[in-house]
N, C-alpha and C positions, 0 to 999 in steps of 0.2 A: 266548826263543830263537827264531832265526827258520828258516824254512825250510831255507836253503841248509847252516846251521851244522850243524843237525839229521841234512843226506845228509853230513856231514863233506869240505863245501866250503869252504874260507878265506876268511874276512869281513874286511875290513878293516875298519875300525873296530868293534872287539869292544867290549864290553861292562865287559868288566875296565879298560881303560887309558883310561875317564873315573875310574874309581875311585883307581888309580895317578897320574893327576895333579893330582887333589883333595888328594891325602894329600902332594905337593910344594907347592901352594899355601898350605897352611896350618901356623904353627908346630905344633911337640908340643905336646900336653896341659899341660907342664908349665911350658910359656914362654908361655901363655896368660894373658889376664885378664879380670874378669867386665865384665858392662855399666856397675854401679856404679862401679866402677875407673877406667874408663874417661871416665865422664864425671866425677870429679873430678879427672881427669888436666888435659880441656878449662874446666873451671870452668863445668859443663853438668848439667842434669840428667838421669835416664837417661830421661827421656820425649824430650829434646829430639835424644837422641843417638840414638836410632830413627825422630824424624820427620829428620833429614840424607839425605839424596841425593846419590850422587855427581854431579859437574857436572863435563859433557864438552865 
């Protein structure tokens, strides 16, 4: 918490609404899948599918 929040001054960028849009980027628990999965999806192994980097 920081100062200003602490004398109950408004922060814009609070601390909750990285949280709130974490939880938009990422499906539910249960539409999820593991690493394994994932690299026999790509016909990958899952060491190869942790060394990829996105390319910008």
């Amino acid at each position: 918490m920081n100062k200003f929040s602490e004398k109950g001054i408004s922060v814009q960028g609070d601390g909750n609404s990285k949280k709130e849009k974490q939880d938009d980027f990422f499906p539910p628990k249960e539409d999820r899948i593991n690493l394994k999965e994932v690299a026999e999806l790509f016909g990958a192994t899952p060491q190869t599918v942790i060394n990829w980097k996105r390319k910008i």
